[in-house]
C-alpha positions in Angstrom: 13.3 6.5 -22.2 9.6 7.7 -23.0 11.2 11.7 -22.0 14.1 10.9 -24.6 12.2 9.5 -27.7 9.3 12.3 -27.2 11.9 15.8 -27.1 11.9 16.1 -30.4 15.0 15.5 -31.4 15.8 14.3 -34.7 18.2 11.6 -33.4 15.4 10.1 -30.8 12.8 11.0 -33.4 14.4 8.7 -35.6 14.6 6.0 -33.5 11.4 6.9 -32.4 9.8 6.3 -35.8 11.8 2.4 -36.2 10.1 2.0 -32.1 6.5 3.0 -32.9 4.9 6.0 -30.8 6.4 6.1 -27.4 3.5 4.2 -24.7 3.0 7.6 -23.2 1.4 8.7 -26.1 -1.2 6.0 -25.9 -1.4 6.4 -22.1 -2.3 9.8 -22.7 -5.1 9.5 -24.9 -6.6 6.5 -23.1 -6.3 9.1 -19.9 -10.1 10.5 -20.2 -11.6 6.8 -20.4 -9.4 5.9 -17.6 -11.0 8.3 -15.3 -14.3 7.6 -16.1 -14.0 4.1 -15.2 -13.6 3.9 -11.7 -12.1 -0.2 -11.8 -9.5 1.5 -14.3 -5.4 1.1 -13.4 -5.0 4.9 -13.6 -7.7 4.8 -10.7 -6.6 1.9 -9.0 -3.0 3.9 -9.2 -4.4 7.2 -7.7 -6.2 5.3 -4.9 -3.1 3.3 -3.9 -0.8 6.8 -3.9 -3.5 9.0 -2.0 -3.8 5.8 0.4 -0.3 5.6 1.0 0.5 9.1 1.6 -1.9 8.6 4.6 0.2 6.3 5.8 3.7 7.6 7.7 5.1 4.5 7.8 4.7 2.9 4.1 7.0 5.9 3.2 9.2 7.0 6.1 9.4 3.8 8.3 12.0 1.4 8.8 11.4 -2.1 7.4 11.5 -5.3 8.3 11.3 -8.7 6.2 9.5 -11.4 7.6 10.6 -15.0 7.0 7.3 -16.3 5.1 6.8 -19.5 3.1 6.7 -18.4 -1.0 4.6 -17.2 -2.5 4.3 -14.5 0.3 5.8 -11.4 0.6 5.9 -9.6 4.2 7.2 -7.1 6.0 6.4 -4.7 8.8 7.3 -0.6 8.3 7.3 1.6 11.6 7.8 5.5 11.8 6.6 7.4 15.0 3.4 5.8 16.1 2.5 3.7 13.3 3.5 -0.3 12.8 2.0 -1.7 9.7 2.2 -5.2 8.9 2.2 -5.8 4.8 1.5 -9.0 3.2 1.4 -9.7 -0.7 0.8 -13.0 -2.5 2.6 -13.6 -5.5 0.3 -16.3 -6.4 -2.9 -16.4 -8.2 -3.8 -19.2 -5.9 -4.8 -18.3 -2.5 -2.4 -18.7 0.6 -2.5 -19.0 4.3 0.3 -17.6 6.5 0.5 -18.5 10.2 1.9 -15.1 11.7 2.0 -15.3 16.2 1.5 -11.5 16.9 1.6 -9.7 20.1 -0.5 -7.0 20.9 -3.8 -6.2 18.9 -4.0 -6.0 15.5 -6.5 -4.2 13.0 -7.1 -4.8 9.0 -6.7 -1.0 7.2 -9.5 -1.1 4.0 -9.3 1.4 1.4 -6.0 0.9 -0.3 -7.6 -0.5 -3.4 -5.9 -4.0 -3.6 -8.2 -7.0 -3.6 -8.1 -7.7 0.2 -7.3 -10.7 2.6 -8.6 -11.5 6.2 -6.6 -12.0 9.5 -8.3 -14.2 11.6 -6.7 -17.0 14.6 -2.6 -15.8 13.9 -3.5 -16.1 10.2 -3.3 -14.3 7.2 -5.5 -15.2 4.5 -4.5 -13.9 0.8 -6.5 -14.5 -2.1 -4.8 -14.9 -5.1 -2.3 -11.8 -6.3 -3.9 -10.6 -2.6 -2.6 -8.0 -0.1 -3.3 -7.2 3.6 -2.3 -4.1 5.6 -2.7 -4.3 8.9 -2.2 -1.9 12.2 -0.1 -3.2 14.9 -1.0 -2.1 18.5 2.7 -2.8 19.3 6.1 -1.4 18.6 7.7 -4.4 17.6 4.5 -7.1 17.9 7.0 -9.6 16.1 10.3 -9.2 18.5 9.6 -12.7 19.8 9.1 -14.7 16.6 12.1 -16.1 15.3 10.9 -15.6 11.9 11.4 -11.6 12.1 14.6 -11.4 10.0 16.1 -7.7 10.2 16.1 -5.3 7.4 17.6 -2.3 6.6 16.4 0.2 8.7 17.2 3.6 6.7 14.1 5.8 5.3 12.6 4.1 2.0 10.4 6.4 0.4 
């Protein structure tokens, strides 16, 4: 939508001046401020995207939903040598999520989300937390009954 009301057509310029300017517009201008401020989204954005390309298995791997009480999203993603356990909370309060793993497991840091802990088969979110975490095994959840199958095609 933003490409169609900024090509300079009349049509879209029209409707573009009943809209107000189009948000890349203000994105754009705001970009140099941005930068400098190392808390700012467009930095919090770049550090997430460099993070993840670093990863194999956020992009490539196959996925697999976990059966986790709400507010708690989780999933593990495996491509070649890499298992990565992911868990978001949806909640601005914090949440506790008993997860039985097999094989060892290791928090990644860097991603640039406000982090939770893993401790005793537990994951510990803050609120609108995330964990990423390494798994040692292939499939360190094929013996839970909570592992639920995904689709396991390439999500990029």
């Amino acid at each position: 939508m933003i490409a169609v009301l900024l090509d300079g057509n009349r049509e879209h310029g029209e409707a573009q001046e009943r809209i107000g300017h189009a948000p890349a517009i203000g994105i754009a201008r705001d970009k140099p401020r941005q930068e400098a401020d190392a808390a700012s989204t467009l930095n919090g954005f770049r550090t997430g995207v460099h993070w993840r390309r670093a990863h194999p298995a956020l992009r490539l791997g196959a996925i697999r939903f976990l059966d986790t009480p709400e507010p708690v999203l989780a999933f593990t993603r495996h491509a070649g040598q890499e298992t990565l356990l992911v868990a978001f909370n949806l909640s601005d309060a914090p949440a506790r999520v008993a997860l039985p793993l097999h094989g060892a497991a290791h928090a990644l840091h860097g991603h640039g989300l406000q982090e939770g802990t893993l401790a005793d088969g537990h994951l510990h979110l803050p609120g609108h937390g995330a964990m990423f975490v390494s798994l040692d095994a292939v499939d360190p959840l094929a013996a839970t009954p909570d592992a639920v199958p995904a689709h396991a095609g390439a999500v990029p």
